[in-house]
Residue frames as qw, qx, qy, qz and C-alpha x, y, z in Angstrom:
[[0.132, 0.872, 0.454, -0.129, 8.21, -19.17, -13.82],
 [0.606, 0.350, 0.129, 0.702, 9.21, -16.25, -15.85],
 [0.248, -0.624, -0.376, 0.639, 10.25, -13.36, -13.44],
 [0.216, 0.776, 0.386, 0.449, 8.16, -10.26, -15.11],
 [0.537, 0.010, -0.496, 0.682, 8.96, -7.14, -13.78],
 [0.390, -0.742, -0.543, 0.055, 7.55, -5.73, -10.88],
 [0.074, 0.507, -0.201, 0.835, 7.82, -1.57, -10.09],
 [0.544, -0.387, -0.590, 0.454, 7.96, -0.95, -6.20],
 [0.038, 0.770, 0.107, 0.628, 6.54, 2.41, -5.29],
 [0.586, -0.562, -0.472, 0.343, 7.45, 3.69, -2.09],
 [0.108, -0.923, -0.068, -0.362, 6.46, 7.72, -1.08],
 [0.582, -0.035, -0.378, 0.719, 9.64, 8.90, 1.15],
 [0.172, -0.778, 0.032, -0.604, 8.60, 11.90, 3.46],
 [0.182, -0.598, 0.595, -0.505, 11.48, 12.40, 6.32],
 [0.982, -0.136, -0.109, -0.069, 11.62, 8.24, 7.05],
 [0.375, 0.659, -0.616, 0.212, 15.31, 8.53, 7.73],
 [0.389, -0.469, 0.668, -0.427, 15.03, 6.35, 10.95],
 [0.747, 0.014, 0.608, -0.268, 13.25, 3.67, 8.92],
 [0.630, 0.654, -0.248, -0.337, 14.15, 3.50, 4.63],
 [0.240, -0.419, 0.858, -0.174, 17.08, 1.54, 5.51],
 [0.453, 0.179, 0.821, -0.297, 15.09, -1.53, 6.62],
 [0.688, 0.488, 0.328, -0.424, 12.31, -0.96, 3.84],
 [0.203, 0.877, -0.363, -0.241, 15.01, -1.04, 1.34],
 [0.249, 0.444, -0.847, -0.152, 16.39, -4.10, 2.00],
 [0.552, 0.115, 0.746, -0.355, 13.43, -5.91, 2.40],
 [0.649, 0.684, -0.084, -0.324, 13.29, -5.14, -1.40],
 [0.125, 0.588, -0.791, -0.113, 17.31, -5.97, -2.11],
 [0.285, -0.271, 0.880, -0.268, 16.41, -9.40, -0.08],
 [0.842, 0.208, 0.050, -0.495, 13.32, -10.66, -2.08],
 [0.556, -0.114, 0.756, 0.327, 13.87, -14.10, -3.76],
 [0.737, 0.512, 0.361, 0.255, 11.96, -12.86, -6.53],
 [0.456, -0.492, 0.069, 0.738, 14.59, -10.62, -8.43],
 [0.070, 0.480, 0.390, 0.783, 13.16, -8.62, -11.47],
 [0.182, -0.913, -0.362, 0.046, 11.77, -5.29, -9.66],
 [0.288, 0.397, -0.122, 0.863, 12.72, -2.03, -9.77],
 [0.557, -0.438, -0.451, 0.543, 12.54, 0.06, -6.70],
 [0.152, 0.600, 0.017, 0.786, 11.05, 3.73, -7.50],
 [0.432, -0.490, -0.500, 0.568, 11.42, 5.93, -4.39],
 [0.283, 0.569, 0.381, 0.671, 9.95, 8.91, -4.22],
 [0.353, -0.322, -0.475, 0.739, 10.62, 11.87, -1.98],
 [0.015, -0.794, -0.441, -0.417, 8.27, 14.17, -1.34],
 [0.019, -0.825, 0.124, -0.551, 10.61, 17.12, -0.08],
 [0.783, -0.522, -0.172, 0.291, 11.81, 15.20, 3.26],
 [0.042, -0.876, 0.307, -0.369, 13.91, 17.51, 5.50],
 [0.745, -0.535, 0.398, 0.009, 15.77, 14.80, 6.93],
 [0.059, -0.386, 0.843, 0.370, 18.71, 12.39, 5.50],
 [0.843, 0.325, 0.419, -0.086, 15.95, 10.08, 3.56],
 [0.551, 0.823, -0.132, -0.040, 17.29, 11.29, 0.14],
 [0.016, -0.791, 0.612, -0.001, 20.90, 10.96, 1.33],
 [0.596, -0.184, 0.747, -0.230, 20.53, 7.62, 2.66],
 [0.734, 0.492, 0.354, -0.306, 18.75, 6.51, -0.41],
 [0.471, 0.817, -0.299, -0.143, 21.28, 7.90, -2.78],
 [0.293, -0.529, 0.795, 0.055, 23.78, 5.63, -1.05],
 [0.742, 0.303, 0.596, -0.040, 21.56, 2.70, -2.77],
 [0.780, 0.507, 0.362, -0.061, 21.13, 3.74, -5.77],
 [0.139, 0.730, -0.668, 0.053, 25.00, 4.93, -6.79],
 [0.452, -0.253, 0.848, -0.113, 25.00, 0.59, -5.96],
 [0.437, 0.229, 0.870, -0.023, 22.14, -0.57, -7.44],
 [0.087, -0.069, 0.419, 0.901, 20.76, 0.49, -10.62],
 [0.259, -0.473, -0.819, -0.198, 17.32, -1.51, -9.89],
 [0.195, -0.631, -0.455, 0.597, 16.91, 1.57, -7.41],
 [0.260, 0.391, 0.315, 0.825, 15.66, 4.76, -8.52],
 [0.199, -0.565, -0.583, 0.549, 15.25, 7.89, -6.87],
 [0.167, 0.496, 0.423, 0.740, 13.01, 10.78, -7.83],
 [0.131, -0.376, -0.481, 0.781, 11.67, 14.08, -5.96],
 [0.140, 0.789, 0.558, 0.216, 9.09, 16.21, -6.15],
 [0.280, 0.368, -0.061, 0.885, 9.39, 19.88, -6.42],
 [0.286, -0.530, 0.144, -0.785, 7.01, 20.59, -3.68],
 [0.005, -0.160, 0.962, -0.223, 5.42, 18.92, -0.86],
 [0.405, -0.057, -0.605, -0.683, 2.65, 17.04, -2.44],
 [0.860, -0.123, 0.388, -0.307, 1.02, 13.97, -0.08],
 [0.640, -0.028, 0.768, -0.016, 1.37, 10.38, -0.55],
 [0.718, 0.623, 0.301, 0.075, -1.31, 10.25, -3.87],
 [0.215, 0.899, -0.336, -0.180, 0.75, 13.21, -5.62],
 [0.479, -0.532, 0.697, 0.041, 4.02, 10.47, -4.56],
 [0.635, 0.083, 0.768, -0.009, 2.78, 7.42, -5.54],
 [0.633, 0.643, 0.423, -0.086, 1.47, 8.50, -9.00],
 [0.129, 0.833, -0.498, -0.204, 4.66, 10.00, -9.68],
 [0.402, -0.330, 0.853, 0.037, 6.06, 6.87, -9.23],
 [0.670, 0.423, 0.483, -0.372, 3.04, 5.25, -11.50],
 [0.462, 0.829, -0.118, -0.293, 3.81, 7.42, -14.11],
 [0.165, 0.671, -0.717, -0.092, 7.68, 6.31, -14.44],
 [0.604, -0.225, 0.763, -0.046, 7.24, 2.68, -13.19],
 [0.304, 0.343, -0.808, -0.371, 8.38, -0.07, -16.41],
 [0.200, -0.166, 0.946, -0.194, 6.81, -3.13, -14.72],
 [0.384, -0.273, -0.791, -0.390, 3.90, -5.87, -15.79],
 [0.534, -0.558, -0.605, 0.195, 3.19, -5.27, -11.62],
 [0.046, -0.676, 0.288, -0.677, 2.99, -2.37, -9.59],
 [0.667, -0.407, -0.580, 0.232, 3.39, -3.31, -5.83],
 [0.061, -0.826, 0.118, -0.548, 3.21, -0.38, -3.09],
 [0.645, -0.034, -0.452, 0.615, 5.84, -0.24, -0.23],
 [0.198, -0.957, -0.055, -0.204, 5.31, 2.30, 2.64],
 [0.384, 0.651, -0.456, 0.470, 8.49, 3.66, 3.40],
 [0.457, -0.386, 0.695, -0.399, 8.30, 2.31, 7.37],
 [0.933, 0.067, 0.053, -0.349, 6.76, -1.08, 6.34],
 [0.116, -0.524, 0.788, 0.301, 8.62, -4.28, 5.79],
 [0.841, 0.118, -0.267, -0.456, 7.75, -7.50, 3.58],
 [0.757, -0.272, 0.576, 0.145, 8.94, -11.25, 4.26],
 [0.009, 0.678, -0.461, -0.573, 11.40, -11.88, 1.66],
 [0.050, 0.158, 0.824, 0.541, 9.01, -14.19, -0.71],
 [0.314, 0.571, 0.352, -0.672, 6.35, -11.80, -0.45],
 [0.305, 0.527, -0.259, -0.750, 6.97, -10.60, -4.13],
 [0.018, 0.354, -0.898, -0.261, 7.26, -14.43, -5.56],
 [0.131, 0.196, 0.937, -0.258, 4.48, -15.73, -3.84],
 [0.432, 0.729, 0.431, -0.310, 1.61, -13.43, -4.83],
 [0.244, 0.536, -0.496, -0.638, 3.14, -12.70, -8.29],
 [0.122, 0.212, -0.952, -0.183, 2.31, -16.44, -8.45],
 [0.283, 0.406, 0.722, -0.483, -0.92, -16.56, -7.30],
 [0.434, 0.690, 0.076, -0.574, -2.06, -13.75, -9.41],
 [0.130, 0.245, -0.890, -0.362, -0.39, -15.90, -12.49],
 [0.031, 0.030, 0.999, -0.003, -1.61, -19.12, -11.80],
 [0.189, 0.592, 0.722, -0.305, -5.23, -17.85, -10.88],
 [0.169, 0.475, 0.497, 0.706, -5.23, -14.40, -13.64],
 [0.247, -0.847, -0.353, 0.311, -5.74, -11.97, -10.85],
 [0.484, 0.534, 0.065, 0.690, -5.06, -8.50, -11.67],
 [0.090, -0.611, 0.347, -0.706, -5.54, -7.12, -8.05],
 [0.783, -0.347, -0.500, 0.130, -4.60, -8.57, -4.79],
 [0.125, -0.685, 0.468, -0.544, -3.60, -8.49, -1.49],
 [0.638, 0.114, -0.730, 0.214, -2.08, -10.49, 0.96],
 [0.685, -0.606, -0.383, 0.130, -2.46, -11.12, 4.71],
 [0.166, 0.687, -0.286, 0.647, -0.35, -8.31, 6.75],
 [0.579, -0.471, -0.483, 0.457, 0.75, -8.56, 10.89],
 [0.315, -0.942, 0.025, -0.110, 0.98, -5.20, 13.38],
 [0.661, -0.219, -0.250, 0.672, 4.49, -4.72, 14.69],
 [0.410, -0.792, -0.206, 0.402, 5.82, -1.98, 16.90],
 [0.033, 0.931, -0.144, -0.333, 7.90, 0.71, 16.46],
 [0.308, -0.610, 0.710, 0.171, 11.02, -0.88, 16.73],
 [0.647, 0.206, -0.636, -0.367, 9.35, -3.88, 14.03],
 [0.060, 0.049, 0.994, -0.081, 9.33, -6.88, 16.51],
 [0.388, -0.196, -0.558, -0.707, 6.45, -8.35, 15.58],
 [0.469, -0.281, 0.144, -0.825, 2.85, -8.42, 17.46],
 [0.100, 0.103, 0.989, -0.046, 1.46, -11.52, 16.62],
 [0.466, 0.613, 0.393, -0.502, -1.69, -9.94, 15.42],
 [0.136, -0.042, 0.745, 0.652, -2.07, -10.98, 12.14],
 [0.369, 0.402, 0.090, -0.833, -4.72, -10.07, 9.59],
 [0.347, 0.221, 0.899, 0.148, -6.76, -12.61, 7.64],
 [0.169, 0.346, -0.166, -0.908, -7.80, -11.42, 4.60],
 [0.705, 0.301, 0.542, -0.344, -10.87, -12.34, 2.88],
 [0.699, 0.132, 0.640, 0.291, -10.76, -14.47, -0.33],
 [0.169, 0.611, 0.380, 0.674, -12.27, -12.04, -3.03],
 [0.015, 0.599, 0.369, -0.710, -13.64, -8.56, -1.89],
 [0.240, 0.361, 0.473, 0.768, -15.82, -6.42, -4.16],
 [0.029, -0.569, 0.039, -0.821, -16.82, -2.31, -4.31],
 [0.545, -0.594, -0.267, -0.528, -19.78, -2.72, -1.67],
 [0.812, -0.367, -0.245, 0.382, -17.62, -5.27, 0.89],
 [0.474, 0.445, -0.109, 0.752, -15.19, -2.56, 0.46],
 [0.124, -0.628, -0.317, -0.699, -16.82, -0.26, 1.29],
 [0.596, -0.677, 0.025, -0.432, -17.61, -1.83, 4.91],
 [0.846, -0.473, 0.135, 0.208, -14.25, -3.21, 5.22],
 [0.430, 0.882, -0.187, 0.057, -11.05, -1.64, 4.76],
 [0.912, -0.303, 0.239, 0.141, -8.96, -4.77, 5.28],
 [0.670, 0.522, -0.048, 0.526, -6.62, -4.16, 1.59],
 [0.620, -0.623, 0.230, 0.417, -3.16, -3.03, 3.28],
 [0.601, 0.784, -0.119, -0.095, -1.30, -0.77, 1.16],
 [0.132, -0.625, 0.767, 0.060, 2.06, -2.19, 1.76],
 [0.517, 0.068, 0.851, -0.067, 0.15, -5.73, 0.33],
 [0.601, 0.696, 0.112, -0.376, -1.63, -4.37, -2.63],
 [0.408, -0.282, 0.657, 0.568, -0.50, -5.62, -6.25],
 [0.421, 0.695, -0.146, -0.564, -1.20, -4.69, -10.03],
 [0.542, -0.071, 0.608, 0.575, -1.09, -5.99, -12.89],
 [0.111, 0.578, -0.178, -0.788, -0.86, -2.86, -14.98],
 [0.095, 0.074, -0.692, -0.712, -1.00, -4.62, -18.51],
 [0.180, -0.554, -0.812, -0.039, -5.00, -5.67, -17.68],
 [0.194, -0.734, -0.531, 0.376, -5.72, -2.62, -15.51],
 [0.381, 0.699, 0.151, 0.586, -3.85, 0.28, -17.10],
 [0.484, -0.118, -0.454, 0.739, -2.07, 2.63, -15.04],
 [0.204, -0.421, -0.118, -0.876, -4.93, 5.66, -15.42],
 [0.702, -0.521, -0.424, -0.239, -7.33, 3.37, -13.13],
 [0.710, 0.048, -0.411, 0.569, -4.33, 2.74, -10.73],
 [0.138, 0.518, 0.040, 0.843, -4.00, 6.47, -10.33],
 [0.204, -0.625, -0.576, 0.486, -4.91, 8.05, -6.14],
 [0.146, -0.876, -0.376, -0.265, -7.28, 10.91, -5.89],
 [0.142, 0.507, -0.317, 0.789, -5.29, 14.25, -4.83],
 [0.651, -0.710, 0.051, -0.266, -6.46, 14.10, -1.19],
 [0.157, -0.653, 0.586, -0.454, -3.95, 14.06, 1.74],
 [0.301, -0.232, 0.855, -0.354, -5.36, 11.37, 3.58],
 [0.654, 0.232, 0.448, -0.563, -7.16, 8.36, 2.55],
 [0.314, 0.612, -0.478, -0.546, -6.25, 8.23, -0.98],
 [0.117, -0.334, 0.935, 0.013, -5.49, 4.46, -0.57],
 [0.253, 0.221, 0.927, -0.169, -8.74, 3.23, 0.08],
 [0.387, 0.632, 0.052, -0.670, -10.12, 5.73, -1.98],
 [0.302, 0.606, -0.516, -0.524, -8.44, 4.04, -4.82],
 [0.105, 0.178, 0.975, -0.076, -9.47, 0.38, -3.81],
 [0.390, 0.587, 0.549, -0.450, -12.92, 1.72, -4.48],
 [0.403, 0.655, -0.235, -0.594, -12.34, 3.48, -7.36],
 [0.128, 0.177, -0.955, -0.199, -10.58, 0.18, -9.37],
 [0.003, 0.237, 0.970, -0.052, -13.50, -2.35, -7.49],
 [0.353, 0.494, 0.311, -0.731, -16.29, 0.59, -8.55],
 [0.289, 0.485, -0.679, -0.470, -15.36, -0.90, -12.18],
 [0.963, 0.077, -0.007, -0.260, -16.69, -4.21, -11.28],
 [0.710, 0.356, -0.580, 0.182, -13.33, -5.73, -10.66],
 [0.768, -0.624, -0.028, -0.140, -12.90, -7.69, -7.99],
 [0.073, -0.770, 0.572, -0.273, -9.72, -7.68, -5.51],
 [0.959, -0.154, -0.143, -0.187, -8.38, -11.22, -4.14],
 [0.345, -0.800, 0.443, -0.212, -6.63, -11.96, -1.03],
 [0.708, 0.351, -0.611, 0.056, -3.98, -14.18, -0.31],
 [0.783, -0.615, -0.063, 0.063, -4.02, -15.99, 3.24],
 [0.785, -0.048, -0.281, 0.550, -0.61, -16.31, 3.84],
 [0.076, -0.980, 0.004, 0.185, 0.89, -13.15, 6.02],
 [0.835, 0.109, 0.082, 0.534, 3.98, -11.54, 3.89],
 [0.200, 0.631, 0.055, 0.748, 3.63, -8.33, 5.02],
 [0.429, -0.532, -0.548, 0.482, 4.38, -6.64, 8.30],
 [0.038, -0.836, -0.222, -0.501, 2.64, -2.86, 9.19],
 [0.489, 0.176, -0.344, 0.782, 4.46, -0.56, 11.42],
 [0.389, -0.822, -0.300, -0.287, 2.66, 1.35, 14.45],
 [0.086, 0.414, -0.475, 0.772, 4.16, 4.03, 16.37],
 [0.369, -0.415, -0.731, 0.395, 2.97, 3.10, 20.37],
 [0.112, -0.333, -0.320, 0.880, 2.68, 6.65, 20.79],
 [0.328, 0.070, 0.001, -0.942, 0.46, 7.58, 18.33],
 [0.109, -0.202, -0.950, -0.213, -2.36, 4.51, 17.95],
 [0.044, 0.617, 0.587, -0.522, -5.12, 6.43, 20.16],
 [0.001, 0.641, -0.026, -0.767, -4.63, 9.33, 17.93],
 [0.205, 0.236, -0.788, -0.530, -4.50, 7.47, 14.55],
 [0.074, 0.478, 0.872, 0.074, -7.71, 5.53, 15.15],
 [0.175, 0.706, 0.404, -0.555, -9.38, 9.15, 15.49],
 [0.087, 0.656, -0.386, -0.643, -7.85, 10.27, 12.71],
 [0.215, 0.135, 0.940, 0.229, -8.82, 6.65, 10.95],
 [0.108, 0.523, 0.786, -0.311, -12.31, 7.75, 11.79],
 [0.220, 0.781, -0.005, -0.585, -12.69, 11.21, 10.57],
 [0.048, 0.268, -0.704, -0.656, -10.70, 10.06, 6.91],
 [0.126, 0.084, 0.969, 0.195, -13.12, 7.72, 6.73],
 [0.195, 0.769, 0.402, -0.458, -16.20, 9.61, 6.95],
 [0.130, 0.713, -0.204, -0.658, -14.70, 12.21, 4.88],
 [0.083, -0.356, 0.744, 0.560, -14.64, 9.67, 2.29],
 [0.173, 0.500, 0.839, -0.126, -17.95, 8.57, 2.28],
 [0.171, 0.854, 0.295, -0.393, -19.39, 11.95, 2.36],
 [0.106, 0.782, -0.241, -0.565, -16.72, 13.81, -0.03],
 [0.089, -0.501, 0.754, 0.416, -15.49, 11.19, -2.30],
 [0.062, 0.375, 0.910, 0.167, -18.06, 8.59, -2.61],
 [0.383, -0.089, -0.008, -0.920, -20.61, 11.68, -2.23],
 [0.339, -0.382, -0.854, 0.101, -22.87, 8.89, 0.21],
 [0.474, -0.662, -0.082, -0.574, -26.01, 11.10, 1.50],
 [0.161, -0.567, 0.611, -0.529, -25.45, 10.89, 5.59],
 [0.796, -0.210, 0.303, -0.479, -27.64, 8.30, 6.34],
 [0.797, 0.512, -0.295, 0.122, -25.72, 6.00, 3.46],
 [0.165, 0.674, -0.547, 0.469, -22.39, 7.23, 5.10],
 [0.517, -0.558, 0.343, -0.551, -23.58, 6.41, 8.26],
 [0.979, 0.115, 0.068, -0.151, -24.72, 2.34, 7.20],
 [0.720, 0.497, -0.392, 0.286, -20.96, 2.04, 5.87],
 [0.062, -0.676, 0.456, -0.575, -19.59, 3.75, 8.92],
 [0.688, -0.333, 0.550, -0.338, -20.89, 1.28, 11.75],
 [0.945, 0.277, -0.169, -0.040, -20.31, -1.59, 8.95],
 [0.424, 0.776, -0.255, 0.392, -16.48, -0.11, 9.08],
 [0.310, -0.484, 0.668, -0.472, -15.96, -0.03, 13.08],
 [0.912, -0.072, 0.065, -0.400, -17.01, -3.06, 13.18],
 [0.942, 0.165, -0.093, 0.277, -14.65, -5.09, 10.93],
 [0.194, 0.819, -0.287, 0.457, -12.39, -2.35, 12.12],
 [0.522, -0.524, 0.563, -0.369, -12.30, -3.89, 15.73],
 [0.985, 0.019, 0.147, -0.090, -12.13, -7.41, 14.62],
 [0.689, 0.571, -0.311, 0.321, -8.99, -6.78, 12.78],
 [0.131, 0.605, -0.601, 0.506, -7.73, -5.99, 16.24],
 [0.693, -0.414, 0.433, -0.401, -9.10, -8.40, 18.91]]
């Protein structure tokens, strides 16, 4: 297979305890055309330092910064903008992949002519050992399933930019949320998203804050119904209990 290349976005805000690791879960892929755009958004820790130690190595790294602190979207669409690849693939800066993540669903989405997927994704702890809760992602998903299931894992999510164009791509200035905002926005187009069983992608969860981050799950999520999708309350509502729902399945 010919290895197209694939742009890795990955927002950097004060990750210095965890870029490392995310970093060379990129270096380590088997596939090996990708570039690696990191983008700091003002971090007041050593992220930036650390980072710089990469790229002064590797040229396939590439770090860029914003002049203020922006959010995530603001991040990531920097990155958009500059990224060279046939694929965009998003990397949170604590996350890690298995190291034929990029090979395997670059090969799906080939073989089958998908231009947006996502793959299966496990929980691990702080420290990364892993949970054994794995996510099982459904085959296709499209706007409306969305809508009442926000299964698409942005550390699993892939492009293929020459089909989709990098304006669609693009997250909605908001702070929180942006992600799944932007899975709607793409599959509001009538394009449909399509998962890959296999898990090649492992999500990080602080122990301390999981009580606090499901409230805070809750309230984005609303706020996207009501401000972004502008869904009258009673709408909002139907999605909402659709939402906790597959929301607790993903964890039992």
């Amino acid at each position: 297979m010919e290895e197209e290349l694939v742009s890795i976005i990955t927002p950097v805000y004060n990750c210095e305890k965890f870029i490392k690791e995310t970093i060379e879960t990129v270096v380590r892929q088997t596939y090996k055309n990708w570039e690696l755009l990191l983008v700091d958004d003002c971090s007041s820790d050593k992220s930036a330092t650390i980072i710089q130690k990469y790229t002064d190595e590797n040229p396939k790294i590439k770090l860029m910064h914003l002049k203020e602190n922006s959010g995530a979207a603001i991040a990531r669409n920097k990155g958009i903008e500059k990224a060279k690849g046939k694929y965009i693939a998003f990397l949170d800066a604590d996350d890690l992949w298995e190291k034929d993540k990029l090979e395997k669903q670059i090969t799906f989405m080939k073989e089958n002519q998908y231009d947006f997927t996502f793959t299966d994704y496990e929980f691990a702890n702080e420290d990364m050992s892993k949970t054994g809760k794995i996510v099982k992602v459904p085959k296709s998903i499209n706007y409306k399933q969305a809508l009442k299931n926000t299964t698409i894992f942005t550390s699993a999510v892939m492009f293929n930019v020459d089909t989709l164009g990098k304006k669609l791509i693009e997250m909605p200035n908001v702070r929180k949320g942006q992600d799944t905002a932007t899975w709607w926005k793409i599959l509001k187009t009538g394009i449909v998203a399509y998962g890959l069983n296999e898990n090649l992608s492992l999500y990080r969860r602080s122990d301390n804050t999981l009580s606090s981050n499901k409230i805070k799950a809750l309230k984005r999520t609303w706020y996207l119904y009501r401000n972004i999708e502008h869904f009258s309350v009673l709408k909002s509502f139907y999605y909402f209990c659709w939402y906790i729902l597959n929301a607790v399945r993903r964890r039992v």
